[in-house]
C-alpha positions as YAML, in Angstrom:
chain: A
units: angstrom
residues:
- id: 1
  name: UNK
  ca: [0.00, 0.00, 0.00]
- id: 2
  name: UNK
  ca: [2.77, 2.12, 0.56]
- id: 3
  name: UNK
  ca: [4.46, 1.90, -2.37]
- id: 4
  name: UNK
  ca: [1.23, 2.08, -4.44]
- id: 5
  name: UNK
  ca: [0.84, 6.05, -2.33]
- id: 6
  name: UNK
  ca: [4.73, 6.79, -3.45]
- id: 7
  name: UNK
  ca: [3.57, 6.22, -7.43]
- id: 8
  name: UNK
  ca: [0.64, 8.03, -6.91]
- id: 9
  name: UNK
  ca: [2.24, 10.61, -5.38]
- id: 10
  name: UNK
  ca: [5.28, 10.80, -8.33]
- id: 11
  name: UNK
  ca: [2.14, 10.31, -11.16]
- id: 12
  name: UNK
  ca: [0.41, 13.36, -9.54]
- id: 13
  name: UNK
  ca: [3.50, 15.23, -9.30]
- id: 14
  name: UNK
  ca: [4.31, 14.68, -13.36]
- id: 15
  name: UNK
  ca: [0.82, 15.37, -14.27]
- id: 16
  name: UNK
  ca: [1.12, 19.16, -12.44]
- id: 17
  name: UNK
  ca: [4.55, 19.55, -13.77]
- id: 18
  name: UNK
  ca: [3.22, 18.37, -17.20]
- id: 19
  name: UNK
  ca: [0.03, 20.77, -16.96]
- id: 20
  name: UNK
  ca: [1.91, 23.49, -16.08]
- id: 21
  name: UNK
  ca: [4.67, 23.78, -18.36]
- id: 22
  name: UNK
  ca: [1.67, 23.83, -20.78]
- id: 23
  name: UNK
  ca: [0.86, 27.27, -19.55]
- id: 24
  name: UNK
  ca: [4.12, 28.87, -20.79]
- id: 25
  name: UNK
  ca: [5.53, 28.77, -24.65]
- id: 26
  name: UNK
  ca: [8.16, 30.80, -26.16]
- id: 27
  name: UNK
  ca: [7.48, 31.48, -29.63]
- id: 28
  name: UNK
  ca: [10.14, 33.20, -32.31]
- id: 29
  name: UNK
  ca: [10.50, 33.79, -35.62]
- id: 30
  name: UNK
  ca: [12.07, 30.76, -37.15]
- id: 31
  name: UNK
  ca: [14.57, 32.59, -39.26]
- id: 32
  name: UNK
  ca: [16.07, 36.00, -39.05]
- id: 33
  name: UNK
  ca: [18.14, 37.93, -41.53]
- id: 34
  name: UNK
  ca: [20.74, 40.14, -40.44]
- id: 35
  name: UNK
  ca: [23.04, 42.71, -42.01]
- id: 36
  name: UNK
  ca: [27.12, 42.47, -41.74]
- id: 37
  name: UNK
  ca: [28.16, 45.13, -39.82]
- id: 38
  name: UNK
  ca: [24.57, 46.08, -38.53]
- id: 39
  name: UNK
  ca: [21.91, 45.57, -35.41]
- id: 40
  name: UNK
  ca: [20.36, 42.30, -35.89]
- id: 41
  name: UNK
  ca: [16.85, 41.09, -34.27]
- id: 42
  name: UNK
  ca: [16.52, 37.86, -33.08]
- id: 43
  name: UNK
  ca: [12.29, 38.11, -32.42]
- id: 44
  name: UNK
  ca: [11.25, 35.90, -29.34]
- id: 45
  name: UNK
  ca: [8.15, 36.26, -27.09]
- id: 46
  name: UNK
  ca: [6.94, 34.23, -23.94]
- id: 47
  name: UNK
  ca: [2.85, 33.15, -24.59]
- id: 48
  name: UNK
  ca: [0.88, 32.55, -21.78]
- id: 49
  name: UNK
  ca: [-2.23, 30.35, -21.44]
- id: 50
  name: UNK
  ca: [-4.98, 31.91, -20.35]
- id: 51
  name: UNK
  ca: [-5.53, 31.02, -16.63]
- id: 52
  name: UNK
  ca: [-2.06, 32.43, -15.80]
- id: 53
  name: UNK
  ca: [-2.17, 36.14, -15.07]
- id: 54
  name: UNK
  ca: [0.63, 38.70, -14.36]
- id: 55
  name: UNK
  ca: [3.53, 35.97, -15.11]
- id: 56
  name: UNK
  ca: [6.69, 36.78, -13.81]
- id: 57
  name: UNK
  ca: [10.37, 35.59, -15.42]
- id: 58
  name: UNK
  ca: [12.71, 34.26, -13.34]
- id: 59
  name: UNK
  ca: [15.06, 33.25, -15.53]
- id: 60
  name: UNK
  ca: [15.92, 33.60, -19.74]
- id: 61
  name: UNK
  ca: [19.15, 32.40, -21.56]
- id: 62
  name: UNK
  ca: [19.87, 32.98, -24.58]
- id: 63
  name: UNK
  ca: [22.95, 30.92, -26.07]
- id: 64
  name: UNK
  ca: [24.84, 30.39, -29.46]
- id: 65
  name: UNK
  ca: [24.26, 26.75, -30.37]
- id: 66
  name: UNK
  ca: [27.76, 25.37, -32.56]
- id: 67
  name: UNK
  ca: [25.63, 22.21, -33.56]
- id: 68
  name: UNK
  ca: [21.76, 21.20, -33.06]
- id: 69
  name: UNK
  ca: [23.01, 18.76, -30.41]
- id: 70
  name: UNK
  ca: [25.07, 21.13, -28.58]
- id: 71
  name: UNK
  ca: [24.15, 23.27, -25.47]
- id: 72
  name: UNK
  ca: [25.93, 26.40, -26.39]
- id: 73
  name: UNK
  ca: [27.78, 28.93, -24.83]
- id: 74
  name: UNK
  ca: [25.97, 31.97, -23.16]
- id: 75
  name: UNK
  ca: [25.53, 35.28, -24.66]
- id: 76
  name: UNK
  ca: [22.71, 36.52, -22.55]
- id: 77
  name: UNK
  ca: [21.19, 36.29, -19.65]
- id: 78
  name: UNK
  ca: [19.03, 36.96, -16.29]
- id: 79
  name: UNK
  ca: [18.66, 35.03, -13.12]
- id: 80
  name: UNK
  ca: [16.62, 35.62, -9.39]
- id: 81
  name: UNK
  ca: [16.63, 39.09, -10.50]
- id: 82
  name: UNK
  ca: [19.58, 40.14, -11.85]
- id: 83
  name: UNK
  ca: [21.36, 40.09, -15.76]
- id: 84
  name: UNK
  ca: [24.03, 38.15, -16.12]
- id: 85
  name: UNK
  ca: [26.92, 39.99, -17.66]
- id: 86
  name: UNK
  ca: [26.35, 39.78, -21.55]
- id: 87
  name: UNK
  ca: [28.93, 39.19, -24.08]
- id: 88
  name: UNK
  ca: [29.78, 42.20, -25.97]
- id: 89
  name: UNK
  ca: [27.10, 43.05, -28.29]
- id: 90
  name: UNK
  ca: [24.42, 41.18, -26.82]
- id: 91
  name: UNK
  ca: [21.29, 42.55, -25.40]
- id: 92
  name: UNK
  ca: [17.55, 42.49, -24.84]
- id: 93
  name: UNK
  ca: [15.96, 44.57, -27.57]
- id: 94
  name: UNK
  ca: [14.20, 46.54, -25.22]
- id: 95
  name: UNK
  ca: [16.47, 48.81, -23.15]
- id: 96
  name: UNK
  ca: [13.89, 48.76, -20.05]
- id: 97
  name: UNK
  ca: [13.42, 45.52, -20.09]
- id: 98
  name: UNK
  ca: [12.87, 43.55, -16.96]
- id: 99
  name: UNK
  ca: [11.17, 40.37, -15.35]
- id: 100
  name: UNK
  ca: [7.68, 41.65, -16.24]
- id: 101
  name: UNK
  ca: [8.02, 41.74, -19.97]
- id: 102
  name: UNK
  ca: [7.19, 38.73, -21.60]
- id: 103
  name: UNK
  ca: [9.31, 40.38, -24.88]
- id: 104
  name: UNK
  ca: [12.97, 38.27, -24.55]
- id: 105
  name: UNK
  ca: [13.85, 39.51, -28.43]
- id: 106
  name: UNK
  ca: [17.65, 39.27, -28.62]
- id: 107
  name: UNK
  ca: [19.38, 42.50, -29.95]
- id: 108
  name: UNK
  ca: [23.10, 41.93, -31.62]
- id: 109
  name: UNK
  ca: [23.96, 45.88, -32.23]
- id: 110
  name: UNK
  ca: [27.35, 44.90, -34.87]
- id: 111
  name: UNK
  ca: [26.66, 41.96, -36.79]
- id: 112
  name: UNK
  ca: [30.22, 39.67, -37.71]
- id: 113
  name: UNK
  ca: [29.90, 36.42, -39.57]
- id: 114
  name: UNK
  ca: [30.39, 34.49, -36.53]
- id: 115
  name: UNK
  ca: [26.89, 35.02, -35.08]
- id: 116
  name: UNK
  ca: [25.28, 33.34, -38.25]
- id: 117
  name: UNK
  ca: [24.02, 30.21, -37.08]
- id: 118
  name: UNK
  ca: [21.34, 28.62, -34.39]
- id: 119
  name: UNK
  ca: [20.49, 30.08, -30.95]
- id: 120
  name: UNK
  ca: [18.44, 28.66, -28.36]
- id: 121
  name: UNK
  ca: [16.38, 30.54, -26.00]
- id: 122
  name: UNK
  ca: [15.25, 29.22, -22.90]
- id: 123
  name: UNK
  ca: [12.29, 30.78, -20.39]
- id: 124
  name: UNK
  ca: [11.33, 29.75, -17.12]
- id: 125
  name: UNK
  ca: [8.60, 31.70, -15.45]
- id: 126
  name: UNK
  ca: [6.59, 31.11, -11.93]
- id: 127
  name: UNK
  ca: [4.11, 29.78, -14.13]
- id: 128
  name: UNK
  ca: [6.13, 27.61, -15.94]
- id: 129
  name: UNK
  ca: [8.62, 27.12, -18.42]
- id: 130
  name: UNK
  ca: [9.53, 26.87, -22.27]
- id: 131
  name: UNK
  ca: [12.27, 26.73, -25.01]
- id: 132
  name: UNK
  ca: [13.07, 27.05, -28.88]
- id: 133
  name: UNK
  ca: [15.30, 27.72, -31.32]
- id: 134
  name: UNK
  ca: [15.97, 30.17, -34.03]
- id: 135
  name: UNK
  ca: [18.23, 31.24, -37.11]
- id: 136
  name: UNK
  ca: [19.97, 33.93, -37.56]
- id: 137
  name: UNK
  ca: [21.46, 34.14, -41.69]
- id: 138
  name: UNK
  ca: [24.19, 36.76, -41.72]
- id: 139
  name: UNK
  ca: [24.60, 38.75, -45.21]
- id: 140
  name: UNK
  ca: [27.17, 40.78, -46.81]
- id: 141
  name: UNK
  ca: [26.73, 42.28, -49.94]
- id: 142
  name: UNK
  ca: [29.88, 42.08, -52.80]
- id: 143
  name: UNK
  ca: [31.22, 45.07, -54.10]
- id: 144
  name: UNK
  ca: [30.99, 45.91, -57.59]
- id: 145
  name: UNK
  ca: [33.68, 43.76, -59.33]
- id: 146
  name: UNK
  ca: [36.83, 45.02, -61.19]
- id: 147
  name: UNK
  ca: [37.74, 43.33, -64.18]
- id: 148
  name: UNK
  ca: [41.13, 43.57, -65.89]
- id: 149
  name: UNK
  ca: [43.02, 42.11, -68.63]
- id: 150
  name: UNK
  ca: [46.29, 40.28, -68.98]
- id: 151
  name: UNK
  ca: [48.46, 41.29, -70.88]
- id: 152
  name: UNK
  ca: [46.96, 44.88, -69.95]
- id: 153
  name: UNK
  ca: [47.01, 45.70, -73.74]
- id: 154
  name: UNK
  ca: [45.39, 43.00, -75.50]
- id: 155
  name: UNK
  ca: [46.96, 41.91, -79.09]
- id: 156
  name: UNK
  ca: [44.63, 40.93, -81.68]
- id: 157
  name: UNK
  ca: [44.60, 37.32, -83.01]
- id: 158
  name: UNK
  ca: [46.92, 36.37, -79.39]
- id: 159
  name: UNK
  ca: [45.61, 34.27, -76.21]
- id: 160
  name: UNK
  ca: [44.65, 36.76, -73.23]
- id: 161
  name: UNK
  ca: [42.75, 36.35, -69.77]
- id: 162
  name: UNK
  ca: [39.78, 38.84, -68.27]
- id: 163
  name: UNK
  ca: [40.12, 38.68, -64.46]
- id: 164
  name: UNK
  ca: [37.07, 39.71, -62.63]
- id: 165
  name: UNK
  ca: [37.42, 40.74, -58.78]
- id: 166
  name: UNK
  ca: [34.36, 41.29, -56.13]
- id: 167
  name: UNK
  ca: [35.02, 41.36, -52.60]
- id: 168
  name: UNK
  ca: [33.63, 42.00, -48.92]
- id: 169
  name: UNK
  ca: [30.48, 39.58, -49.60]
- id: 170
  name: UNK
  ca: [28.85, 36.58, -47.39]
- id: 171
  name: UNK
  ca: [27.98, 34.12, -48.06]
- id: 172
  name: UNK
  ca: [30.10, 32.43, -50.38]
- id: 173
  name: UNK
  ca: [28.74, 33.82, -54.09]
- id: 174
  name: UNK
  ca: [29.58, 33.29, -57.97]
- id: 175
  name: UNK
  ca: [31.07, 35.13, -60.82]
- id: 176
  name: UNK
  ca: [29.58, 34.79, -64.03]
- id: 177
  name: UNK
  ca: [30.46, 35.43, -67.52]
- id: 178
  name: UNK
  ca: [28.42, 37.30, -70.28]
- id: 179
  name: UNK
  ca: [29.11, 37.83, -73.73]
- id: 180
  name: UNK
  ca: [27.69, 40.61, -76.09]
- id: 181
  name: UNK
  ca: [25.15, 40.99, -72.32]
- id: 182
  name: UNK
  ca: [22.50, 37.55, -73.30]
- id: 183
  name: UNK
  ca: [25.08, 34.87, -73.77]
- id: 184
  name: UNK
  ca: [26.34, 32.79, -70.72]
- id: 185
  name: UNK
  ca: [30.29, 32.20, -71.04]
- id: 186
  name: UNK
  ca: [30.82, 31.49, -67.49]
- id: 187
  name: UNK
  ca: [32.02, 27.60, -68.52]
- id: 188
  name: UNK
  ca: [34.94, 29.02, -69.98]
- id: 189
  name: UNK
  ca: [35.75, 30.51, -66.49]
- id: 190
  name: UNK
  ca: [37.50, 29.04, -62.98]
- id: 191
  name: UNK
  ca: [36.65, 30.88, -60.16]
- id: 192
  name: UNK
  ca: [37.97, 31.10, -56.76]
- id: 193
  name: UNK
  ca: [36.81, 32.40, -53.29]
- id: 194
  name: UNK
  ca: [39.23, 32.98, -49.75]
- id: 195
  name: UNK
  ca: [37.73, 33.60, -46.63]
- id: 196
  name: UNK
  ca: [39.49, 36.37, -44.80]
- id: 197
  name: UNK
  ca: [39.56, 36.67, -41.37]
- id: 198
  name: UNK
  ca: [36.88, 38.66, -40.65]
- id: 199
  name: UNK
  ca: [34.39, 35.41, -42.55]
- id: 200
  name: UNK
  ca: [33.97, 37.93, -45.84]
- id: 201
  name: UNK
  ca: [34.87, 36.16, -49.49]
- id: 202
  name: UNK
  ca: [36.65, 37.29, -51.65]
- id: 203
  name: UNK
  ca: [36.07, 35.95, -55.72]
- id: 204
  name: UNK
  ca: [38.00, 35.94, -58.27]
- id: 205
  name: UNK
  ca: [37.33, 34.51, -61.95]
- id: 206
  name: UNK
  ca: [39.50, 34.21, -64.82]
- id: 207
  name: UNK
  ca: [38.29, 33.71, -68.29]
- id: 208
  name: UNK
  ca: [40.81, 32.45, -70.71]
- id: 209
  name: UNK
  ca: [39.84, 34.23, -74.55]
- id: 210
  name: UNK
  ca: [41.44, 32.06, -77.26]
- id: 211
  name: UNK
  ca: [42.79, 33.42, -80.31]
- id: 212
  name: UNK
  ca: [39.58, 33.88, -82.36]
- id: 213
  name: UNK
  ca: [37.40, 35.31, -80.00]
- id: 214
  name: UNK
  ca: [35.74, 38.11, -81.91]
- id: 215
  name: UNK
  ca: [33.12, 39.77, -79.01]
- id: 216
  name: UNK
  ca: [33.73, 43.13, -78.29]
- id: 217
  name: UNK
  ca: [32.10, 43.10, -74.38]
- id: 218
  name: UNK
  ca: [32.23, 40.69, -71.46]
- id: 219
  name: UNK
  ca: [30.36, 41.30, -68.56]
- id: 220
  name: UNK
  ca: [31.23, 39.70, -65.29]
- id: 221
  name: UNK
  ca: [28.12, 39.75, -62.66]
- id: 222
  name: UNK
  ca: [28.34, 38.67, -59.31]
- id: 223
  name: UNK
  ca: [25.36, 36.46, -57.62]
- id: 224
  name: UNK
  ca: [25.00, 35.76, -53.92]
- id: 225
  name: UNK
  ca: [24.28, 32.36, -52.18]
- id: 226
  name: UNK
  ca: [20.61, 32.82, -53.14]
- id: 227
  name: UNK
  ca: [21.13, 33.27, -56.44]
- id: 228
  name: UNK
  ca: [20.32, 36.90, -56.75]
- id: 229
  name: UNK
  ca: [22.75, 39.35, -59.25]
- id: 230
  name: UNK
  ca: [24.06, 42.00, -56.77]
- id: 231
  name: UNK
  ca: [26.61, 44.13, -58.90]
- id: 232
  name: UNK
  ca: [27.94, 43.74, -62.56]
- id: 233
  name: UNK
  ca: [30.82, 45.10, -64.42]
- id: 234
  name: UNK
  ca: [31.34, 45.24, -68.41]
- id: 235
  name: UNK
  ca: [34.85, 44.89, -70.34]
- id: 236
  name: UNK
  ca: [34.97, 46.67, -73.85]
- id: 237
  name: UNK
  ca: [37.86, 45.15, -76.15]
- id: 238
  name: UNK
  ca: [39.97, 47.85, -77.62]
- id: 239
  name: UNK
  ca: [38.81, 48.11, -81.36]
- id: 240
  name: UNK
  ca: [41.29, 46.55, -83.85]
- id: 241
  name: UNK
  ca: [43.70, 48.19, -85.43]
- id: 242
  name: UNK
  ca: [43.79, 50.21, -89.08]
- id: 243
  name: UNK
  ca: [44.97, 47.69, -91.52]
- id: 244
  name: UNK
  ca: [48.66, 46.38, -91.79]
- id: 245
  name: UNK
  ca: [48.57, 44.42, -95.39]
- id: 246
  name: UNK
  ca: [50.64, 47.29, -97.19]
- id: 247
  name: UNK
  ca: [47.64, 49.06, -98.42]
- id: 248
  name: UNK
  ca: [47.16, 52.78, -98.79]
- id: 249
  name: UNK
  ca: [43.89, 54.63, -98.57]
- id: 250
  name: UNK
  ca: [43.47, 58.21, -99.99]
- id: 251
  name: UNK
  ca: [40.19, 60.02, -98.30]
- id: 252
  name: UNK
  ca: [40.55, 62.81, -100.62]
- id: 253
  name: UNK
  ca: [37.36, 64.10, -103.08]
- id: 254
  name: UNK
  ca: [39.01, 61.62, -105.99]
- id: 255
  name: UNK
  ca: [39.50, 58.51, -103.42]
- id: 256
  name: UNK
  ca: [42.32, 56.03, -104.72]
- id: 257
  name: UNK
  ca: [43.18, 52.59, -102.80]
- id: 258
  name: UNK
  ca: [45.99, 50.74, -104.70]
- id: 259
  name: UNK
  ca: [47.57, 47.90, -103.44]
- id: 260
  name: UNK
  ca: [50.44, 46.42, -102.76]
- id: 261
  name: UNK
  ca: [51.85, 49.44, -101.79]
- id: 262
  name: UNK
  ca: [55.01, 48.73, -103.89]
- id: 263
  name: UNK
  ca: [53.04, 50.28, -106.87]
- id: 264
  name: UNK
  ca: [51.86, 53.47, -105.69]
- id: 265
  name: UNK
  ca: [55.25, 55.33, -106.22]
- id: 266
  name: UNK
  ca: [54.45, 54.37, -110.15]
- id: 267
  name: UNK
  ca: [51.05, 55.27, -110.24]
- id: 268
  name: UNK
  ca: [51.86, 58.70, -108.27]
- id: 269
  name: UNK
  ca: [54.40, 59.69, -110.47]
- id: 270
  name: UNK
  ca: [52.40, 58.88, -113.94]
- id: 271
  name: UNK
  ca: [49.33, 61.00, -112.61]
- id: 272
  name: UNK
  ca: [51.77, 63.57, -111.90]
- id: 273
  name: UNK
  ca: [52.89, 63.84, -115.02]
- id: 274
  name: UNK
  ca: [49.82, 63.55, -117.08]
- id: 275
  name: UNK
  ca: [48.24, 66.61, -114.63]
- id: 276
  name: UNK
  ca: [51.37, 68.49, -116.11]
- id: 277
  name: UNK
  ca: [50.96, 67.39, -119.92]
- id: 278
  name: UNK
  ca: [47.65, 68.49, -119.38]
- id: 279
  name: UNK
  ca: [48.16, 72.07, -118.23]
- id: 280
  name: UNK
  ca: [50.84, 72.59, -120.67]
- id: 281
  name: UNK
  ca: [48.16, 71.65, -123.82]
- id: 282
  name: UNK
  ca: [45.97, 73.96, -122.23]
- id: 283
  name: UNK
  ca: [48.12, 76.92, -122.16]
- id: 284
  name: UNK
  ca: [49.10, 76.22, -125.77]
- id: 285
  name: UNK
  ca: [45.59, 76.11, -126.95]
- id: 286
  name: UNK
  ca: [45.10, 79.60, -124.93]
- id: 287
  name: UNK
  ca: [48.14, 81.27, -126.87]
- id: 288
  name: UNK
  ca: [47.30, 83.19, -129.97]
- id: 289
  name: UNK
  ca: [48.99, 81.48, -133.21]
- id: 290
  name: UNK
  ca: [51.95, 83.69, -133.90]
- id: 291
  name: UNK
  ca: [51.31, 84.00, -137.75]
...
């Protein structure tokens, strides 16, 4: 009989814990977008059923979670009364806040690419407690890209590489290639992307241009992780040069083009003399006979 009262006793125990706990829920946005170098918002509130009135916290933790198994460390938090000393750049959004405000919204005042990722927010209240977790996706937007040539002065008819650059973005992106602004030329390209310390990429992309390439723009476009064309830079190939056969070309108001240019010497001098036959017949017709 005893030991029937001690399993009552535990069952009944469960049952209020159970019951309870049902009267509190913490509910937050399931994914947050933040801006490198910006405040971000992590948006968390603590719901109460309705036969609990004036609830009040006694305790809230927010912590960075390095794995969905993990516990995570600490970033914010209040106990019996007091808030734990935050990690830099960590706070409740609401300046005033205190036990009585059922708002626990997470603040991060300079976003860095180390607070993308899960945190976990926990809630326990006099009414009962609750947990969840939610995202935060860092961004960075890439600047707009440079794009040079090597050699710097391109030769007609000779191999040469465009090398586009676009930096400062997260998270990792693409470079693509466009020729003539429609055609996709990106498989000729190898890109590459380094991490720098701060978490920002860096991308670069080479595209190799073979001997007959004949286009006269290639744009380079960068595109973020979600696919999305942020910035976009166009390369203009220097026009080709005047022709080098030997030709020469007269603009003048009686145009002549002879080639090879071994005969024009001949031709110049045989016009030049038949414009001076011809003026000296015409000042012979213009003298009077002298008999």
């Amino acid at each position: 009989m005893a030991s029937s009262g001690i399993i009552v006793f535990i069952f009944t125990v469960l049952c209020i814990c159970a019951v309870k706990s049902g009267f509190v829920k913490v509910e937050c946005k399931a994914e947050n977008v933040g801006q490198y170098g910006q405040q971000s918002l992590l948006e968390c509130v603590v719901k109460t059923g309705q036969f609990v009135t004036d609830p009040t916290i006694r305790m809230v933790a927010w912590k960075k979670l390095n794995s969905p198994e993990d516990e995570g460390g600490l970033v914010l938090g209040f106990h019996r009364g007091k808030l734990d000393r935050p990690k830099r750049g960590y706070m409740f959004a609401e300046p005033t806040w205190d036990e009585k405000n059922m708002n626990v919204s997470l603040l991060i005042t300079n976003t860095a690419v180390a607070d993308d990722g899960d945190y976990k927010c926990m809630v326990i209240t006099d009414s009962g407690d609750g947990s969840t977790v939610t995202t935060l996706k860092v961004q960075a937007k890439y600047s707009v890209p440079t794009v040079y040539s090597i050699p710097e002065k391109i030769v007609p008819n000779s191999e040469s590489t465009l090398i586009c650059e676009s930096r400062g973005g997260y998270p990792q992106g693409t470079i693509r290639w466009f020729v003539e602004e429609k055609h996709d030329w990106t498989g000729s390209s190898k890109m590459e992307a380094k991490q720098s310390d701060d978490g920002l990429f860096q991308l670069t992309s080479r595209l190799s241009l073979s001997r007959g390439s004949t286009f006269s723009k290639y744009t380079c476009a960068v595109f973020n992780a979600s696919g999305g064309k942020e910035n976009e830079k166009t390369f203009e190939m220097p026009p080709p040069p005047p022709s080098s056969l030997g030709g020469i070309v007269y603009d003048t108001p009686h145009m002549i083009v002879v080639r090879p240019a071994g005969t024009i010497l001949l031709l110049t001098v045989l016009f030049s003399n038949f414009s001076q036959s011809g003026i000296r017949e015409n000042l012979n017709l213009n003298q009077p006979d002298p008999s």
